[in-house]
OpenMM code with the backbone's topology and positions (N, CA, C; nanometers):
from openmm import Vec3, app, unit

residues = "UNK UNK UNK UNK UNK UNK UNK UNK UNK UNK UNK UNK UNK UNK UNK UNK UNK UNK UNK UNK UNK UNK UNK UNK UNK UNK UNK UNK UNK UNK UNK UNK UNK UNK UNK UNK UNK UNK UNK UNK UNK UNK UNK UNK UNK UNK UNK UNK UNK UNK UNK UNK UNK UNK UNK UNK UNK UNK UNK UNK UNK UNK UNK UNK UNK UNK UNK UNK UNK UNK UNK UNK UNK UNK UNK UNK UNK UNK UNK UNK UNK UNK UNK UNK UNK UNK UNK UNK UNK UNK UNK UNK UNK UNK UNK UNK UNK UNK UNK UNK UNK UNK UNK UNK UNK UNK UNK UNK UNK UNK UNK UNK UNK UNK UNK UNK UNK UNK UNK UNK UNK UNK UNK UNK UNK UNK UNK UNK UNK UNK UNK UNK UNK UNK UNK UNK UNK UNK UNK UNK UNK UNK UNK UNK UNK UNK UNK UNK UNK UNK UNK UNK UNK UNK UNK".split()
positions = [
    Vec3(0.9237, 1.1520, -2.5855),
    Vec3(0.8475, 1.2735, -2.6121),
    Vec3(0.7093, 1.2347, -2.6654),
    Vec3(0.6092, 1.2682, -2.6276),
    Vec3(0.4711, 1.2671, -2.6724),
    Vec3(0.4436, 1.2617, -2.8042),
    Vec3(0.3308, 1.2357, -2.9014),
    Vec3(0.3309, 1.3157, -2.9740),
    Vec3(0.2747, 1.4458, -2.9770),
    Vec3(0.2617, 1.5175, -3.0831),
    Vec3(0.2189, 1.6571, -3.1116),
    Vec3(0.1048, 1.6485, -3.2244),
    Vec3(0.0160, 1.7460, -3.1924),
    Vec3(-0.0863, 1.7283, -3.2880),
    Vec3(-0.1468, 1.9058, -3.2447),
    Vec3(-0.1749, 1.9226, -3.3888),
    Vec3(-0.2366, 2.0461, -3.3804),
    Vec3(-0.3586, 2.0399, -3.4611),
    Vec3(-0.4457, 2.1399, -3.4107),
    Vec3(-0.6032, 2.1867, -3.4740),
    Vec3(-0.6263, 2.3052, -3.4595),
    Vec3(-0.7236, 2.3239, -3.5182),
    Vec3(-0.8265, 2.4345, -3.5255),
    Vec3(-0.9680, 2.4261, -3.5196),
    Vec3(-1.0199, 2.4931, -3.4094),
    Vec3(-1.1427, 2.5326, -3.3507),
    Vec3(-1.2211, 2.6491, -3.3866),
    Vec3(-1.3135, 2.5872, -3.5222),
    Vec3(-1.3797, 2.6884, -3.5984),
    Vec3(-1.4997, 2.7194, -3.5176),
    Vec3(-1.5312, 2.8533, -3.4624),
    Vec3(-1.6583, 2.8721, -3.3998),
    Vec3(-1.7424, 2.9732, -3.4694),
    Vec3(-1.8608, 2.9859, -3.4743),
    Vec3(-1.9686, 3.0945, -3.4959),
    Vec3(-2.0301, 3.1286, -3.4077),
    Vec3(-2.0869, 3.2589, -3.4310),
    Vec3(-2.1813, 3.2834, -3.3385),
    Vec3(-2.3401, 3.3348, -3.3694),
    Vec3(-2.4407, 3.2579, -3.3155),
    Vec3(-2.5492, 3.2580, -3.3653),
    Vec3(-2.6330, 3.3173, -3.3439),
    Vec3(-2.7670, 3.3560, -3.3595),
    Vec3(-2.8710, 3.3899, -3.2513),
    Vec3(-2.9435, 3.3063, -3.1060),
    Vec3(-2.8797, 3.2392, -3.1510),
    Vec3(-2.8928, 3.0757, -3.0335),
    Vec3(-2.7686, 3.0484, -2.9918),
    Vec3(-2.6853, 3.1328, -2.9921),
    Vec3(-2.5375, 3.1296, -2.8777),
    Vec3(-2.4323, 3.1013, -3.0193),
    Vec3(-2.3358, 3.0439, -2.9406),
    Vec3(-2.2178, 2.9838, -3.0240),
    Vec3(-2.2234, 2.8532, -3.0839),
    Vec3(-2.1672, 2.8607, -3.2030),
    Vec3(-2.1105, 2.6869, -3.2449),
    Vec3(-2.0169, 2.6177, -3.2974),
    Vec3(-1.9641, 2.5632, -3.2737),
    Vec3(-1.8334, 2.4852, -3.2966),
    Vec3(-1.8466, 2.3667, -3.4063),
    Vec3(-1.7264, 2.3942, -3.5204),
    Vec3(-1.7348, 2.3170, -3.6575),
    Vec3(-1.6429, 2.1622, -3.5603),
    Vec3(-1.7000, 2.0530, -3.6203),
    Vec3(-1.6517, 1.8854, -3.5511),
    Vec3(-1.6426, 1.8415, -3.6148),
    Vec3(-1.5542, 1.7470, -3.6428),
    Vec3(-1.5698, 1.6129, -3.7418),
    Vec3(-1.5667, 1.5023, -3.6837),
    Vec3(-1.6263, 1.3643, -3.7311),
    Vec3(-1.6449, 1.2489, -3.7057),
    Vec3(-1.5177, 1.1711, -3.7961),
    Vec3(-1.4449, 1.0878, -3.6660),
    Vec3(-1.3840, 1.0101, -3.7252),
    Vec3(-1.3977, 0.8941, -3.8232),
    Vec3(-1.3349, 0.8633, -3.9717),
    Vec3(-1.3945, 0.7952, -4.0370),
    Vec3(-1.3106, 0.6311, -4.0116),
    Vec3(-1.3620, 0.5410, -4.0558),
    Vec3(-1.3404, 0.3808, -4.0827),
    Vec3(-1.4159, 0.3333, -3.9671),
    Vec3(-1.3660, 0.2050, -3.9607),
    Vec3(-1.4695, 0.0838, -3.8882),
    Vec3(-1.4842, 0.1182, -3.7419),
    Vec3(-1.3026, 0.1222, -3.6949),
    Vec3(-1.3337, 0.1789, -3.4805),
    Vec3(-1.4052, 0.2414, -3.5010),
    Vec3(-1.4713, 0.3876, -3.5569),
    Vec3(-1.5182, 0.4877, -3.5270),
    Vec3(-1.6669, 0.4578, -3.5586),
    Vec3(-1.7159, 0.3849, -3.6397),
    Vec3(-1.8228, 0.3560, -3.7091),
    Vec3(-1.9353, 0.3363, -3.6069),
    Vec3(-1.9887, 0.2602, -3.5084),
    Vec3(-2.0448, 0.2781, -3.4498),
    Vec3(-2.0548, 0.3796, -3.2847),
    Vec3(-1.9502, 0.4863, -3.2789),
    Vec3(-1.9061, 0.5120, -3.2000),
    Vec3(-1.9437, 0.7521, -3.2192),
    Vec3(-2.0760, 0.7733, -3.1494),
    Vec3(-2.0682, 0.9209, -3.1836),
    Vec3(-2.0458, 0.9972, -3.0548),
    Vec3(-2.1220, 0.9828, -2.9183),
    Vec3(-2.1060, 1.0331, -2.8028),
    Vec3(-1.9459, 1.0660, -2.7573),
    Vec3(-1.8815, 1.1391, -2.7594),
    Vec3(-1.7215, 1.1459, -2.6824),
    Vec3(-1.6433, 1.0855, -2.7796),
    Vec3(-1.6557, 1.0753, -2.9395),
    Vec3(-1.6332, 1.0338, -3.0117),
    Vec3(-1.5577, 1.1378, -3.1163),
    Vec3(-1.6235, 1.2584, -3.1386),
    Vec3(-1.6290, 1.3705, -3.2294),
    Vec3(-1.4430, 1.4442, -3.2099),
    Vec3(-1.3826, 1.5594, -3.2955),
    Vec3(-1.2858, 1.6175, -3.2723),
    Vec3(-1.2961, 1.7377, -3.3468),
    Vec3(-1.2170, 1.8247, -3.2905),
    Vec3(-1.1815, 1.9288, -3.3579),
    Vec3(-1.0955, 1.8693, -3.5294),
    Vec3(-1.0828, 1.9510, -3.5972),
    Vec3(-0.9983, 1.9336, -3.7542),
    Vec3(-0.8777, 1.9180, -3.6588),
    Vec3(-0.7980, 1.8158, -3.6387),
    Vec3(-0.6228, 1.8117, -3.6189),
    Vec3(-0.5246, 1.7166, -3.6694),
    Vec3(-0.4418, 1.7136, -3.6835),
    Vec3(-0.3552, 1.6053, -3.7312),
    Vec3(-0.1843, 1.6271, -3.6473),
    Vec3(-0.1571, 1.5745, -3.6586),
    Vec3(-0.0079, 1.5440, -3.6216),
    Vec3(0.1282, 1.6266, -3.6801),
    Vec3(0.1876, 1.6746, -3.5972),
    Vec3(0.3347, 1.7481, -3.6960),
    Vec3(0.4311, 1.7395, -3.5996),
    Vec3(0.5357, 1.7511, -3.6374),
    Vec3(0.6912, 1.7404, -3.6071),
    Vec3(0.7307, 1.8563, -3.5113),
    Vec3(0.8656, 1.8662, -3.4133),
    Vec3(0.9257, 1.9997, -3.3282),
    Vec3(0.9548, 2.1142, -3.4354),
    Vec3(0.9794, 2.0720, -3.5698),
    Vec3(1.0617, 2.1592, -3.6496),
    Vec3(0.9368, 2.2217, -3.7519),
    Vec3(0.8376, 2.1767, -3.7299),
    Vec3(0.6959, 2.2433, -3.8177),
    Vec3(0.6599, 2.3540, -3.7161),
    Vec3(0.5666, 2.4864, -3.7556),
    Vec3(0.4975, 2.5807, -3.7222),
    Vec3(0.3354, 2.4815, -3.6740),
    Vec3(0.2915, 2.4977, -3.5520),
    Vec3(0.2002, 2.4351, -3.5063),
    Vec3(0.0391, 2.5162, -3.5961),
    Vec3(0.0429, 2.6541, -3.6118),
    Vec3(-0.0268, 2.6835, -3.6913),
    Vec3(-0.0461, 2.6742, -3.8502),
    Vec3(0.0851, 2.6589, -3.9050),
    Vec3(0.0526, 2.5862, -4.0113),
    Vec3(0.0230, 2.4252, -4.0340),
    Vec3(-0.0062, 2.3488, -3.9621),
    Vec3(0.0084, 2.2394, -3.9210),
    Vec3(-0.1425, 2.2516, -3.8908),
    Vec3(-0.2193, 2.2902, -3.8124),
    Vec3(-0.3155, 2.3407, -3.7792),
    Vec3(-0.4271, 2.3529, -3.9540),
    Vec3(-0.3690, 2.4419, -3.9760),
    Vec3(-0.4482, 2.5006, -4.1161),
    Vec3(-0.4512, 2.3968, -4.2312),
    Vec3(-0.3032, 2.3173, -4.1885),
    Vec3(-0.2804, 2.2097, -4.3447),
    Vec3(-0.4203, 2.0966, -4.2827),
    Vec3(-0.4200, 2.0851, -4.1812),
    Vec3(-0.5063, 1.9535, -4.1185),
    Vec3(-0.6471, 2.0069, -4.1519),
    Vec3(-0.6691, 2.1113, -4.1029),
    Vec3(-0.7501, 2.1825, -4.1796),
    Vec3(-0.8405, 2.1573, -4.2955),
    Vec3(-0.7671, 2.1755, -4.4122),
    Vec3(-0.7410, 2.1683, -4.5148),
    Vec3(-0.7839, 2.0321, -4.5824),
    Vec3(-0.7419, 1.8998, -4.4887),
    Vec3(-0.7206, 1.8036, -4.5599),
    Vec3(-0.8128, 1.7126, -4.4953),
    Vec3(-0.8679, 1.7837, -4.3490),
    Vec3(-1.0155, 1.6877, -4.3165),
    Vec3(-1.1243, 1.7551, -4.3818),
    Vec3(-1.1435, 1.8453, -4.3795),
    Vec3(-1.2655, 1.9382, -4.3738),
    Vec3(-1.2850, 1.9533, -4.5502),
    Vec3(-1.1911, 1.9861, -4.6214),
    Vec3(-1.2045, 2.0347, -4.7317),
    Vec3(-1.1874, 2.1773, -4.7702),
    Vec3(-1.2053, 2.1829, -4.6989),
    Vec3(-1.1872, 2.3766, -4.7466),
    Vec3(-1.0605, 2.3918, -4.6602),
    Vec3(-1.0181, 2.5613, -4.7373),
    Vec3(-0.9215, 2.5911, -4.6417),
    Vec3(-0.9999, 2.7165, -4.5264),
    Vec3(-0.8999, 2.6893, -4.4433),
    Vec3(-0.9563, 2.7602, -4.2988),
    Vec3(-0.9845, 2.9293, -4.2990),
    Vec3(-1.0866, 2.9887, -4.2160),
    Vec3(-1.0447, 3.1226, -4.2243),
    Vec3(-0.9169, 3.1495, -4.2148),
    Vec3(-0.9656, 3.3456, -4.2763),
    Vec3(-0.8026, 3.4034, -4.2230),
    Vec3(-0.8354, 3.4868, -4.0874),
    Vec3(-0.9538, 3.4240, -4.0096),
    Vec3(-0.9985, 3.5398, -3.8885),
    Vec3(-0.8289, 3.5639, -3.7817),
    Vec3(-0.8888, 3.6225, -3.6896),
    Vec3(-0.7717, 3.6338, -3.5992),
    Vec3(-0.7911, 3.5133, -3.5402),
    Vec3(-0.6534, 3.4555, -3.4923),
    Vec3(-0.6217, 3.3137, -3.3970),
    Vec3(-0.6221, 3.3628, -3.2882),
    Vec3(-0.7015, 3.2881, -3.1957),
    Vec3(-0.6673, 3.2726, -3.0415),
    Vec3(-0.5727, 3.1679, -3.0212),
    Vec3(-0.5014, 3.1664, -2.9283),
    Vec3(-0.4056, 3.0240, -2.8888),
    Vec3(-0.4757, 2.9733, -2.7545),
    Vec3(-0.5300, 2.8927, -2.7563),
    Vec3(-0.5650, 2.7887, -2.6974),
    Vec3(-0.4498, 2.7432, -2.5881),
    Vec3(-0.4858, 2.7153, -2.4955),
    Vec3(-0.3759, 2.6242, -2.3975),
    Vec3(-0.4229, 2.5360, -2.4139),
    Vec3(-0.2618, 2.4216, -2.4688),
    Vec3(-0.2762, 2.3229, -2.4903),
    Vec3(-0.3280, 2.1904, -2.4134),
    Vec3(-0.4120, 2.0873, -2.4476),
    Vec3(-0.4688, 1.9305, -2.4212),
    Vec3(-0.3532, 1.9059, -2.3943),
    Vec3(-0.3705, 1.7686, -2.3263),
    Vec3(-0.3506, 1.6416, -2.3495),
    Vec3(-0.3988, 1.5326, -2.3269),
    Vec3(-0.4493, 1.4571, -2.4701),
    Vec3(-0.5315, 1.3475, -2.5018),
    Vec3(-0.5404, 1.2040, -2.4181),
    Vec3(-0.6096, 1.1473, -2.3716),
    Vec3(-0.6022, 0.9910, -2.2864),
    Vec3(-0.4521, 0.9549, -2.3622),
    Vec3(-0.4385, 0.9253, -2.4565),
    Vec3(-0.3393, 0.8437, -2.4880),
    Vec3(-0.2004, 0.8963, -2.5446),
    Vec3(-0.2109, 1.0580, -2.4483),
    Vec3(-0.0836, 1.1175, -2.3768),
    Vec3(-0.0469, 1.1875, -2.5139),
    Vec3(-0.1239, 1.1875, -2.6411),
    Vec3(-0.0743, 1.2933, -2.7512),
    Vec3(-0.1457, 1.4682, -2.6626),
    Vec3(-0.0581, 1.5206, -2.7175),
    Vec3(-0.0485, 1.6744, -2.6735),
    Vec3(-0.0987, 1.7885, -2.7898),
    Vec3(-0.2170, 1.7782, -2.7716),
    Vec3(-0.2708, 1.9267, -2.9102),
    Vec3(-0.2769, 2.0524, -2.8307),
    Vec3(-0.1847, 2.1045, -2.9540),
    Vec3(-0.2260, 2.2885, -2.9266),
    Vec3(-0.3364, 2.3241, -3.0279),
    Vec3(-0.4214, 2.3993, -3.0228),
    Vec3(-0.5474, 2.4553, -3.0761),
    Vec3(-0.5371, 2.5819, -3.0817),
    Vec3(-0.6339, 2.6359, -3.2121),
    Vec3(-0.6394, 2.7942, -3.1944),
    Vec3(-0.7512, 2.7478, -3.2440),
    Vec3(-0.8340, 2.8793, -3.2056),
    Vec3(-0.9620, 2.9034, -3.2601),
    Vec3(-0.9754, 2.9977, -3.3105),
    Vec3(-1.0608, 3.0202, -3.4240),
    Vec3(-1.0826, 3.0926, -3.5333),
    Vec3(-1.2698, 3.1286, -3.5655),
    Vec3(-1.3081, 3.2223, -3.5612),
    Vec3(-1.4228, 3.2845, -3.5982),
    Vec3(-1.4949, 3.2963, -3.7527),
    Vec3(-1.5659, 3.2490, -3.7959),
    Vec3(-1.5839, 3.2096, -3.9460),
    Vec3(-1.6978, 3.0873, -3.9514),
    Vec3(-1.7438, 3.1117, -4.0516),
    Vec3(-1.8971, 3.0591, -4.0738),
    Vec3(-1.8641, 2.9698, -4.2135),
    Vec3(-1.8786, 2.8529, -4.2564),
    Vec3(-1.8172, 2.7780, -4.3537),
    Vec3(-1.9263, 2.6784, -4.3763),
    Vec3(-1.9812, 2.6789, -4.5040),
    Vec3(-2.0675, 2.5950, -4.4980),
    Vec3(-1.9995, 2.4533, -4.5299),
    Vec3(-2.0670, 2.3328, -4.4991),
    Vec3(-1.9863, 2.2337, -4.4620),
    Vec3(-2.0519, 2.1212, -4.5552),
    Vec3(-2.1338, 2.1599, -4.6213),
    Vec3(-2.2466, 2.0476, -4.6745),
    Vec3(-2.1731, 1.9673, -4.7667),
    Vec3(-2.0654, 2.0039, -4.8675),
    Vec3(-2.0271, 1.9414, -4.9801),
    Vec3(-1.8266, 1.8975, -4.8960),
    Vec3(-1.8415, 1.8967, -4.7863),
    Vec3(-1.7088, 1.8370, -4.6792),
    Vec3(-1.6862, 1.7497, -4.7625),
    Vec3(-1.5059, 1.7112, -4.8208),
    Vec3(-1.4753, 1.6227, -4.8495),
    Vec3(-1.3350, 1.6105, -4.7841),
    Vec3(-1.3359, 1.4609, -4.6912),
    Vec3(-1.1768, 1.4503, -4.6512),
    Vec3(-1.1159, 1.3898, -4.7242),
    Vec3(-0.9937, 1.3716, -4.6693),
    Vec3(-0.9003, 1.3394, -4.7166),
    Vec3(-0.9021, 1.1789, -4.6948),
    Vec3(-0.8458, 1.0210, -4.7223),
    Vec3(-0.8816, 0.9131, -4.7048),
    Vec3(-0.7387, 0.8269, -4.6746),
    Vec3(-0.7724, 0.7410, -4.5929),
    Vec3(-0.6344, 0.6513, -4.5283),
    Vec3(-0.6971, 0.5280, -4.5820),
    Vec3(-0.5926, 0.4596, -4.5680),
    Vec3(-0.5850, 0.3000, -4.6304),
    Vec3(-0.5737, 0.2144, -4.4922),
    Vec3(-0.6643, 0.1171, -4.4702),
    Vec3(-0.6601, 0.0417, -4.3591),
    Vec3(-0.7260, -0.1359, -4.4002),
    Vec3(-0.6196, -0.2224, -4.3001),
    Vec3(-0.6627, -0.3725, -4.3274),
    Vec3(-0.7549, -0.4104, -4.2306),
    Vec3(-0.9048, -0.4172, -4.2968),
    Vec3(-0.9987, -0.4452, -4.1656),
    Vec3(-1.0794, -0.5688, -4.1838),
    Vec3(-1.1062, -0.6636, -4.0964),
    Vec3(-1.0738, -0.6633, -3.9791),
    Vec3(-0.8755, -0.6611, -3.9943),
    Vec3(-0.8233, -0.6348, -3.8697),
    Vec3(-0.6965, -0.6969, -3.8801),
    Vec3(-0.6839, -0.7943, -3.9091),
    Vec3(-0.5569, -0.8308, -4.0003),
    Vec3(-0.4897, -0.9549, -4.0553),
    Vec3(-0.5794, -1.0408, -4.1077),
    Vec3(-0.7024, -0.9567, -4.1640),
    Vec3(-0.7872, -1.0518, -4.2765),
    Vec3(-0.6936, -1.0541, -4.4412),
    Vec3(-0.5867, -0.9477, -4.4372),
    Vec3(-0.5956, -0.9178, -4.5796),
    Vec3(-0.6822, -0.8305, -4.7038),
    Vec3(-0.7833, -0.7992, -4.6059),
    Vec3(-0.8227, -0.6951, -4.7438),
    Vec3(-0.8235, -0.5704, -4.6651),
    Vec3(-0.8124, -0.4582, -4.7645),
    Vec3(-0.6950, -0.3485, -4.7450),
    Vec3(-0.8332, -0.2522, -4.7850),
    Vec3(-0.9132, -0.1522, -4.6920),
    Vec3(-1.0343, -0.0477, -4.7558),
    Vec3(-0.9436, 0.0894, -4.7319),
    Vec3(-1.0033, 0.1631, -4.8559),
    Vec3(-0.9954, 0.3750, -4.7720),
    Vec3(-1.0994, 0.4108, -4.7176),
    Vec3(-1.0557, 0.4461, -4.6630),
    Vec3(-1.1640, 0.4991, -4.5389),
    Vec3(-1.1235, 0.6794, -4.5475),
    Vec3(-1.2348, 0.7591, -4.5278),
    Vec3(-1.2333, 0.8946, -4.5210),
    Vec3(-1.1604, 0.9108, -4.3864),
    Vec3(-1.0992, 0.9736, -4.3456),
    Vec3(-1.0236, 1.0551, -4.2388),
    Vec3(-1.1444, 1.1092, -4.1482),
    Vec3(-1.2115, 1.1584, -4.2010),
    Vec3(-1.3318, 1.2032, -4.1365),
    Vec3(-1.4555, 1.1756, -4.2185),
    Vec3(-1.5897, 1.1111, -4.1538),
    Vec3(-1.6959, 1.0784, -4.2273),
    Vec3(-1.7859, 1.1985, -4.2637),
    Vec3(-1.8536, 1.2523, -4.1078),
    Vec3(-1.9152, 1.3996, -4.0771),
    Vec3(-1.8769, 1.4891, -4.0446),
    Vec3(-1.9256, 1.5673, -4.0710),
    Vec3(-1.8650, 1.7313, -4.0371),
    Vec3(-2.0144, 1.7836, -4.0011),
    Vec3(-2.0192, 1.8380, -3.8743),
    Vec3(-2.0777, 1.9519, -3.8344),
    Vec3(-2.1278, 2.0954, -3.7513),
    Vec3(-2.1986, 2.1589, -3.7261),
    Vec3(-2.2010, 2.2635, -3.6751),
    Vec3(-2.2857, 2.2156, -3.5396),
    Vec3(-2.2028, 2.2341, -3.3854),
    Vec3(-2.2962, 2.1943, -3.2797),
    Vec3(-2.2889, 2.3093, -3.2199),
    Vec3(-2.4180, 2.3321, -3.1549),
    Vec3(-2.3994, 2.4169, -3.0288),
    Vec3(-2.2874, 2.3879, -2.9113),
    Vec3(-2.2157, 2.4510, -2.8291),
    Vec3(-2.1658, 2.3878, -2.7449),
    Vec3(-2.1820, 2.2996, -2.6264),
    Vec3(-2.3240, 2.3035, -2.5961),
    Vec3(-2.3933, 2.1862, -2.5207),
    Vec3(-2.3759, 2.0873, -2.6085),
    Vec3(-2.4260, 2.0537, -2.7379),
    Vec3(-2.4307, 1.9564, -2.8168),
    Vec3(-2.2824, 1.8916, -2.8105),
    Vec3(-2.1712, 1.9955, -2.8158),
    Vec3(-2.0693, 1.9749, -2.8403),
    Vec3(-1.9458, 1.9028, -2.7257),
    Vec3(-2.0038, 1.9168, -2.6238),
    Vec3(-1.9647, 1.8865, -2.4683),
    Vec3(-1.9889, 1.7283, -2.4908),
    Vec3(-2.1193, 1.6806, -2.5612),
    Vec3(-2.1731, 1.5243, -2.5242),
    Vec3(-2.0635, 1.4466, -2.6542),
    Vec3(-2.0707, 1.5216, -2.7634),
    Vec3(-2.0406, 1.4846, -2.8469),
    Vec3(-1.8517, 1.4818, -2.8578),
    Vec3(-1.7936, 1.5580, -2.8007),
    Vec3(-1.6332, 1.6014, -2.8458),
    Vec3(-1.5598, 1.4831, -2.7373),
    Vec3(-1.4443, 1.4237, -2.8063),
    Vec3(-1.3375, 1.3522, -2.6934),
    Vec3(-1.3469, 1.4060, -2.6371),
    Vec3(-1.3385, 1.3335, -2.4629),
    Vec3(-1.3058, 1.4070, -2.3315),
    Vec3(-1.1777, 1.5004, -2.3500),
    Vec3(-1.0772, 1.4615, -2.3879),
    Vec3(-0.9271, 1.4973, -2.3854),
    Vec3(-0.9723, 1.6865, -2.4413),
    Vec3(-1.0546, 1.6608, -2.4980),
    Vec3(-1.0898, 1.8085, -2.6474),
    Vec3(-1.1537, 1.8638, -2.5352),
    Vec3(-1.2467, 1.8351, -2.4477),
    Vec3(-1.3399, 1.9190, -2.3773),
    Vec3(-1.2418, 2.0413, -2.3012),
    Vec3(-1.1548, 2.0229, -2.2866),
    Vec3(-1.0835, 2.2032, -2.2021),
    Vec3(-1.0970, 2.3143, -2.3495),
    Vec3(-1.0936, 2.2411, -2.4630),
    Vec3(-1.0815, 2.3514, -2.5502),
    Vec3(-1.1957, 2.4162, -2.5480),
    Vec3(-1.3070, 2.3771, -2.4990),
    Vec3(-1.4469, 2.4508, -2.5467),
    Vec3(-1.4518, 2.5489, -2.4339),
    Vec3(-1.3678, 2.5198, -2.3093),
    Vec3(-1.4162, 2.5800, -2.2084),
    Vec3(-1.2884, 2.7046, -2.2067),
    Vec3(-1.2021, 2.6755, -2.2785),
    Vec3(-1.1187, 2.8131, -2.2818),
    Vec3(-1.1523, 2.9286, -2.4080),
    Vec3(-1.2467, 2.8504, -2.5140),
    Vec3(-1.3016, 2.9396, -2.6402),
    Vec3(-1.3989, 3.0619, -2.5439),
    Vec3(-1.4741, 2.9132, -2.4553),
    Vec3(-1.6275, 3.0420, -2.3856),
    Vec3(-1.5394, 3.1495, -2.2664),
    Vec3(-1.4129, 3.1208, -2.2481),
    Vec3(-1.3519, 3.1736, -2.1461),
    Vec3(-1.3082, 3.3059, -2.2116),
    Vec3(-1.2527, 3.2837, -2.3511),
    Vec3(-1.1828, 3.4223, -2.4324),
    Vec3(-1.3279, 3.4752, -2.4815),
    Vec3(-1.4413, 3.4003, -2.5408),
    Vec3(-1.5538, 3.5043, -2.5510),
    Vec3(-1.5750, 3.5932, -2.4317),
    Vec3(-1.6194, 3.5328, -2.3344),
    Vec3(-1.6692, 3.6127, -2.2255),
    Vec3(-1.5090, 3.7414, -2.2123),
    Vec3(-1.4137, 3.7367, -2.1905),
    Vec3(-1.3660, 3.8595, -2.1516),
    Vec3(-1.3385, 3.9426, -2.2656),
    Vec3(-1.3803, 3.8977, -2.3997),
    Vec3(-1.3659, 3.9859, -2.4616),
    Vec3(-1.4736, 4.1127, -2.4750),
] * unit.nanometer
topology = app.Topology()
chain = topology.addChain("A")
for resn in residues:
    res = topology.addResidue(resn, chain)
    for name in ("N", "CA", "C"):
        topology.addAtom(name, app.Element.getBySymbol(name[0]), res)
């Protein structure tokens, strides 16, 4: 079975169109790495967890804040190059992001040097347009942007 990973796709809407809240993955792989690099807030949960609370806790624990309470869209679900499976909802809400603090993992870098750094979960957080957001988001993430502009438009 795959894994499972859920997020949330915070969008606004501006006088200059829409924009979508991203975070940058934090430690060393990610460090020189921003183009197709970026993600929605998600993390990983179990068959027996609620994918939206799972969603909101990840939430929660990259970003720093907790998530709106707007209405959820459900997203049809990704699946990532390396065959993990996210369901997404997106959520409407404006959050300022300036004082973002994640949450931090423990990693031995280089490998098998022995010394052991935390690294933030996520370094940046920010607000892109969705052009911006197309260059910038994993390929695997890119259907989510195109089913957000899909539920704007028929709404």
């Amino acid at each position: 079975m795959p894994k499972l990973s859920a997020g949330l796709l915070l969008y606004r809407i501006t006088d200059d169109g829409v924009e979508v809240l991203l975070g940058h993955p934090g430690g060393p792989f990610w460090a020189r790495k921003d183009d197709g690099a970026w993600s929605i807030p998600k993390g990983e949960y179990t068959t027996d967890e609620d994918p939206w609370s799972a969603a909101r806790r990840e939430f929660r624990e990259e970003i720093g804040f907790d998530a709106p309470d707007g209405p959820r869209v459900d997203l049809p679900p990704v699946k990532q190059a390396g065959g993990k499976v996210v369901t997404a909802f997106a959520v409407q809400g404006d959050l300022d992001v300036t004082d973002s603090v994640s949450n931090t993992f423990e990693l031995e870098w280089p490998k098998g040097s022995g010394r052991v750094k935390e690294y933030p979960e996520v370094d940046r957080v920010a607000w892109l347009p969705i052009e911006a957001a197309r260059v910038k988001l994993l390929k695997g993430q890119l259907p989510l942007l195109d089913s957000l502009l899909e539920h704007l438009a028929a709404d």
